[in-house]
C-alpha positions as CSV (number, residue, x, y, z in Angstrom):
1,X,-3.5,-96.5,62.6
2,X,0.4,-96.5,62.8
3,X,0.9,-92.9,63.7
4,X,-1.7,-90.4,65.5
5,X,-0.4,-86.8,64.7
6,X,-1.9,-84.5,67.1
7,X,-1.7,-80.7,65.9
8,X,-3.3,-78.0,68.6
9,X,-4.6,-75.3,66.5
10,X,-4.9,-71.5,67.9
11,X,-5.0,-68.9,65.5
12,X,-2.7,-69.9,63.3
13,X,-4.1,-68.9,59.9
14,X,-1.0,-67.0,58.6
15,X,0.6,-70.8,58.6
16,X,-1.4,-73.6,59.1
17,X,-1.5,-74.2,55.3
18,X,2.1,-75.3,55.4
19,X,1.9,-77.2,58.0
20,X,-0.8,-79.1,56.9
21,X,0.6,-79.6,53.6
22,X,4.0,-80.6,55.2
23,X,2.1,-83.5,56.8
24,X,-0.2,-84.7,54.1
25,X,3.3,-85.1,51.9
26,X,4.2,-87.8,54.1
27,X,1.6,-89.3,52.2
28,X,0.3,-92.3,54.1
29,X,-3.6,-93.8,55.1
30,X,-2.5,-95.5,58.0
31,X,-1.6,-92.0,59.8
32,X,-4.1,-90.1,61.6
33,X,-4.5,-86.3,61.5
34,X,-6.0,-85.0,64.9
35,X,-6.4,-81.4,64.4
36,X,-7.7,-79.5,68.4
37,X,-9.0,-76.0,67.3
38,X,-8.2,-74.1,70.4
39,X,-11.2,-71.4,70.0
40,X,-9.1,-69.6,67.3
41,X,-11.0,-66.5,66.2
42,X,-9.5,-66.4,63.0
43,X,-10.0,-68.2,59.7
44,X,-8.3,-71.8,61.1
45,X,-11.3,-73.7,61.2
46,X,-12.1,-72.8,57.7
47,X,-8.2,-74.2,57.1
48,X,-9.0,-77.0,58.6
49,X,-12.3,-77.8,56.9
50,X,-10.9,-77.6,53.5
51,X,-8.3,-79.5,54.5
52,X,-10.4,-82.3,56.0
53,X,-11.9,-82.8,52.3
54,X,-8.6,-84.0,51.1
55,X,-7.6,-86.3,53.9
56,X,-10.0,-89.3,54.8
57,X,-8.4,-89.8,58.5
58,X,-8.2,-86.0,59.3
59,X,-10.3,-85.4,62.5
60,X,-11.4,-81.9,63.8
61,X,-12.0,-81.0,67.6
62,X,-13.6,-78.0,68.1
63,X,-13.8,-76.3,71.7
64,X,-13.1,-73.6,73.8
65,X,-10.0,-71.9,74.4
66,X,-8.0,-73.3,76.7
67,X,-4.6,-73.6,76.0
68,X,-2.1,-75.5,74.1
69,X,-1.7,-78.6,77.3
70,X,-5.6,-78.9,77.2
71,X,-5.9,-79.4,73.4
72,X,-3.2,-82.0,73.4
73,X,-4.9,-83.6,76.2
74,X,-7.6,-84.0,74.4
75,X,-5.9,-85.1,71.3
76,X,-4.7,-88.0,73.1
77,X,-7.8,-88.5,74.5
78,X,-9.3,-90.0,70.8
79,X,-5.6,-91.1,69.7
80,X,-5.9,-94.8,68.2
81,X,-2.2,-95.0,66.6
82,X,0.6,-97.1,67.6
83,X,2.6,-94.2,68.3
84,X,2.4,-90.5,69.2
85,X,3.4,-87.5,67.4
86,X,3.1,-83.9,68.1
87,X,3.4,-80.8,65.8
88,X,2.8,-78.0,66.0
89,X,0.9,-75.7,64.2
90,X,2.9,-73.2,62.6
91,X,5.7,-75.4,62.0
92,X,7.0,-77.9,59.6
93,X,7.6,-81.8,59.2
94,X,10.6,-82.7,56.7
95,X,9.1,-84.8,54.2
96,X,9.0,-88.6,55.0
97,X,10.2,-88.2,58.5
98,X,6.8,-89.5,59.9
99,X,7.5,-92.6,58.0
100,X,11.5,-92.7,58.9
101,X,10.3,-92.4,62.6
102,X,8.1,-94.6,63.2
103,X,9.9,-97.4,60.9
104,X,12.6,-97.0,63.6
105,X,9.8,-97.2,66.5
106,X,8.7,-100.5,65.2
107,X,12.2,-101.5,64.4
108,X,13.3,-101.6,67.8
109,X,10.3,-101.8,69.8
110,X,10.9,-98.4,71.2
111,X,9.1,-96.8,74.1
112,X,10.1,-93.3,72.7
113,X,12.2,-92.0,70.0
114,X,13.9,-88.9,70.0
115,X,15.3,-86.4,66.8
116,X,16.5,-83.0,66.1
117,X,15.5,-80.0,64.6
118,X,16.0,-76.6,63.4
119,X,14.7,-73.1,63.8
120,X,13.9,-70.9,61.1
121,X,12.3,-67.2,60.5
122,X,10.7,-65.8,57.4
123,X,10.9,-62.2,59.2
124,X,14.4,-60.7,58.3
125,X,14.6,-58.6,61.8
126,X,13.7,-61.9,63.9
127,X,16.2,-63.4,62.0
128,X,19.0,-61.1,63.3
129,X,17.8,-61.4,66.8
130,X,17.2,-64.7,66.6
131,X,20.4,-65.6,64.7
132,X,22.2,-67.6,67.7
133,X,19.6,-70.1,68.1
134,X,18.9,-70.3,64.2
135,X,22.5,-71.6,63.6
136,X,23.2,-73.5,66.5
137,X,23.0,-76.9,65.3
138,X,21.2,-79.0,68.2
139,X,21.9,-82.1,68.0
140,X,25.3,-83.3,66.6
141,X,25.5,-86.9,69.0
142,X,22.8,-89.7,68.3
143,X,23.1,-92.4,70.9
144,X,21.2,-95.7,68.6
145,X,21.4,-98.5,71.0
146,X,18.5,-99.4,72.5
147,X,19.0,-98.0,76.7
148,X,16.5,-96.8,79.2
149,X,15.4,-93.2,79.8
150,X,17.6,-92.1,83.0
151,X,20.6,-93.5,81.3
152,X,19.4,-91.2,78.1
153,X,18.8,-88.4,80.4
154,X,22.3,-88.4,81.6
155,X,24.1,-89.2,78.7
156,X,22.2,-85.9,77.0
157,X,22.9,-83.7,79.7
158,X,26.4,-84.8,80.3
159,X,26.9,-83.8,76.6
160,X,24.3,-80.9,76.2
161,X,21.9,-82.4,73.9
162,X,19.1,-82.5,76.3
163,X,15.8,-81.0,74.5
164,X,12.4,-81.1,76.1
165,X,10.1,-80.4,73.0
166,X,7.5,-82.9,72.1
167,X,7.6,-82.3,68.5
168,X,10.8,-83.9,68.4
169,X,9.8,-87.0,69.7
170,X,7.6,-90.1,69.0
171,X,6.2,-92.1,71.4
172,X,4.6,-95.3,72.1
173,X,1.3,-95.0,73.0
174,X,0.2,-97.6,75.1
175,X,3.3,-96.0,77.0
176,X,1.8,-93.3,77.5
177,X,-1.4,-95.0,78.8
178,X,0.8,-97.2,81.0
179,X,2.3,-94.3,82.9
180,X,-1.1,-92.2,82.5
181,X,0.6,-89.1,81.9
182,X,-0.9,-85.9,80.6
183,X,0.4,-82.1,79.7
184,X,0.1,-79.4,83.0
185,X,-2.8,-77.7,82.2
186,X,-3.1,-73.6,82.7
187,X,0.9,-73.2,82.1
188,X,3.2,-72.6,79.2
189,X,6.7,-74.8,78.5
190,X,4.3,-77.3,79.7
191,X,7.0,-80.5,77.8
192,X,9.7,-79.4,80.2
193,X,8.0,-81.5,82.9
194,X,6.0,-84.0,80.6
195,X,9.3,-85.4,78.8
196,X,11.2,-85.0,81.9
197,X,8.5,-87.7,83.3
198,X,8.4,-89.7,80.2
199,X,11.9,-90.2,80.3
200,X,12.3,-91.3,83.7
201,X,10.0,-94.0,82.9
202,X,10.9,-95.2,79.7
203,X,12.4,-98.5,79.2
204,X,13.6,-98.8,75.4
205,X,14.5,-95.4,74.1
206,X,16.7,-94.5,71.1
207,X,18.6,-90.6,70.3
208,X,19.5,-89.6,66.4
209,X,20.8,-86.4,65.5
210,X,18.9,-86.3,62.6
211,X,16.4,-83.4,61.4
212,X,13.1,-84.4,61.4
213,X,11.3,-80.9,62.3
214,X,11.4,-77.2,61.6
215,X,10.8,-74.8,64.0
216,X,8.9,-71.5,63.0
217,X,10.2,-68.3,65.4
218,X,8.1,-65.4,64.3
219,X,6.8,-62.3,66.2
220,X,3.2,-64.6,67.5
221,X,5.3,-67.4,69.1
222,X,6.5,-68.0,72.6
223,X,10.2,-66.9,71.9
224,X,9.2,-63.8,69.5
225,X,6.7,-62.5,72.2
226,X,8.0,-59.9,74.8
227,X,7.9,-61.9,77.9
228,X,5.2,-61.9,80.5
229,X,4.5,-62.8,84.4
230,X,2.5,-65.4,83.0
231,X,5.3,-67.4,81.6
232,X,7.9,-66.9,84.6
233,X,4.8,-68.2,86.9
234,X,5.1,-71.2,84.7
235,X,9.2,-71.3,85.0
236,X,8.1,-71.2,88.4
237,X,6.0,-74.4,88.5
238,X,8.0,-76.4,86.4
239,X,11.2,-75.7,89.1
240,X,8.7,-77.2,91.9
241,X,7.7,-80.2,89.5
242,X,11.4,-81.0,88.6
243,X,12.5,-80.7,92.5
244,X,9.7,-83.2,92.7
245,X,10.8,-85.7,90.5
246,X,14.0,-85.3,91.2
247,X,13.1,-86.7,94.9
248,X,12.0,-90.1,93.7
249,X,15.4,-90.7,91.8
250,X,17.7,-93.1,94.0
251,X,20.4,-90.7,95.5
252,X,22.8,-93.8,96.1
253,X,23.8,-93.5,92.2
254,X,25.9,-91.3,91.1
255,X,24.3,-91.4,87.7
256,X,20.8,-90.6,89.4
257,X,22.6,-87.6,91.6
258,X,24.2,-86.3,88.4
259,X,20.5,-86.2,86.7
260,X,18.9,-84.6,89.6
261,X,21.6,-81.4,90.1
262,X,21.8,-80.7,86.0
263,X,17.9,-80.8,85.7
264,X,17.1,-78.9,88.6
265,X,20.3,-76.7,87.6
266,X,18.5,-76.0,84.6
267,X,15.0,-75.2,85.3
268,X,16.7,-72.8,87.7
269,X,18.6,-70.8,84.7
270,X,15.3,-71.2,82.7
271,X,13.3,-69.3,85.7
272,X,15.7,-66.9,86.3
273,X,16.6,-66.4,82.7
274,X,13.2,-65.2,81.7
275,X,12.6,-63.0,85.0
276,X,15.0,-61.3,84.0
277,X,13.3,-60.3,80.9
278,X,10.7,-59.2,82.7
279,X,10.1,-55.0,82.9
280,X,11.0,-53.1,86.2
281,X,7.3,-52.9,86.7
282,X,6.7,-56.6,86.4
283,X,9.4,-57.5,88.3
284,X,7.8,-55.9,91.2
285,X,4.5,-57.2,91.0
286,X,6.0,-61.2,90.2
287,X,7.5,-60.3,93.7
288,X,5.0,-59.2,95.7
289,X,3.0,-61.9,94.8
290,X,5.6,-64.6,96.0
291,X,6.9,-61.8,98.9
292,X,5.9,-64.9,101.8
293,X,7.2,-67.5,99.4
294,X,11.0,-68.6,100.9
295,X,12.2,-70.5,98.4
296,X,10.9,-68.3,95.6
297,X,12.8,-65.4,97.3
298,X,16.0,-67.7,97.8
299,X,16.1,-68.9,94.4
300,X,15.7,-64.4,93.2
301,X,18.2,-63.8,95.8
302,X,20.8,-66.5,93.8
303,X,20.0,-64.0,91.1
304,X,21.2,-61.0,92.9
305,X,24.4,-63.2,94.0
306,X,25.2,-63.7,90.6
């Protein structure tokens, strides 16, 4: 297979139809379909069933809940393509961009490739809130020489094109395998970490500022929820993580110092960002719990500073 497209699947009846259909117009055999039911208790599975009957190399897993990282996890687990890809779910694939991506893998041998997107909201309230991040365009710089991922890394963050999300990216995947990386399991914003790690590895790696991916925001996903403890707690971890990575990066290049201050700069608005959103009442339980953590109180009392 050329392509392994992994899709987690957790109760997404109201628009797993279009997605599906969105990839089965890219119209190719030599793409796998791995489809990870994630315990949904709605009618997905019977989605998925019916949609198995029209596409030979569509596979079903069919578990437990346990979260979006697990169920890509295991998608890679049975993966046999040459490269990677990651959808979600509610969301939809321009038509032929699976084919437009991976011709440019194979073009230039690339570790990982990386694409843009753009949001969009069939919900005409979301849409108002949501407005700012529906228009901003995302990526407007493509950098399509062949360089390694630390040099990408800094050239996207010095211009503010730096995106974590997996479904905008393809990957190699006897990369993968090489660096035996997998999602976090038991969080949420679990690519935030994952591509920050891909990256730092990668050796051929090319940017485009092309749209290859739509991004559903309606009242069921991450950014249309009201926020909870549950994601800060995962802000949380991925600050540690970062700080982690960011220690094995050589400190005697500027390049490398510059990588390490803007991502761990980042992570740091992200965490305080969405503890902020959190309810007077949540806010005072997230703290109590982290009351004899120091640096979790140092990085709330920047907040205060602020």
């Amino acid at each position: 297979m050329k392509v392994s497209i992994i899709i987690p699947v957790y109760n997404s009846e109201k628009y797993l139809a279009e997605c599906l259909e969105s990839i089965l117009k890219q119209d190719s055999a030599e793409y796998e379909i791995i489809c990870v039911n994630d315990g949904s208790k709605d009618l997905s599975l019977g989605i998925l069933k019916d949609y198995k009957k029209r596409f030979n190399n569509m596979t079903i897993i069919n578990h437990m809940h346990k979260g979006l990282s697990a169920a890509r996890n295991m998608g890679l687990q049975i993966a046999t393509g040459e490269y990677v890809y990651f959808v979600d779910s509610d969301d939809i694939v321009k038509d032929g961009y699976i084919k437009r991506a991976y011709d440019l893998c194979i073009a230039n041998n690339l570790d990982m490739l990386l694409f843009s997107f753009e949001n969009f909201c069939d919900d005409t309230l979301l849409r108002e809130k949501y407005k700012k991040q529906i228009n901003k365009v995302k990526r407007v710089m493509s950098f399509e020489q062949v360089i390694d991922g630390p040099t990408m890394i800094y050239e996207l963050l010095k211009n503010n094109e730096y995106y974590n999300m997996v479904w905008i990216q393809m990957t190699k995947r006897q990369f993968l395998q090489k660096i035996n990386i997998n999602f976090k399991e038991g969080i949420v914003f679990e690519d935030v970490v994952y591509t920050y790690k891909l990256l730092l590895e990668c050796k051929r790696v090319i940017c485009i500022d092309e749209i290859g991916y739509r991004k559903r925001i309606h009242s069921e996903s991450i950014c249309g929820k009201n926020e909870s403890i549950y994601n800060v707690i995962s802000m949380w971890d991925n600050y540690k993580n970062v700080k982690m990575l960011n220690l094995i990066l050589d400190k005697g290049n500027k390049r490398n110092v510059f990588i390490s201050e803007k991502m761990q700069e980042r992570v740091t608005e992200q965490f305080l960002l969405h503890f902020q959103r959190l309810n007077t009442n949540q806010k005072r339980e997230l703290i109590r719990q982290y009351e004899t953590n120091d640096e979790f109180c140092e990085v709330l009392t920047k907040l205060a500073l602020d």
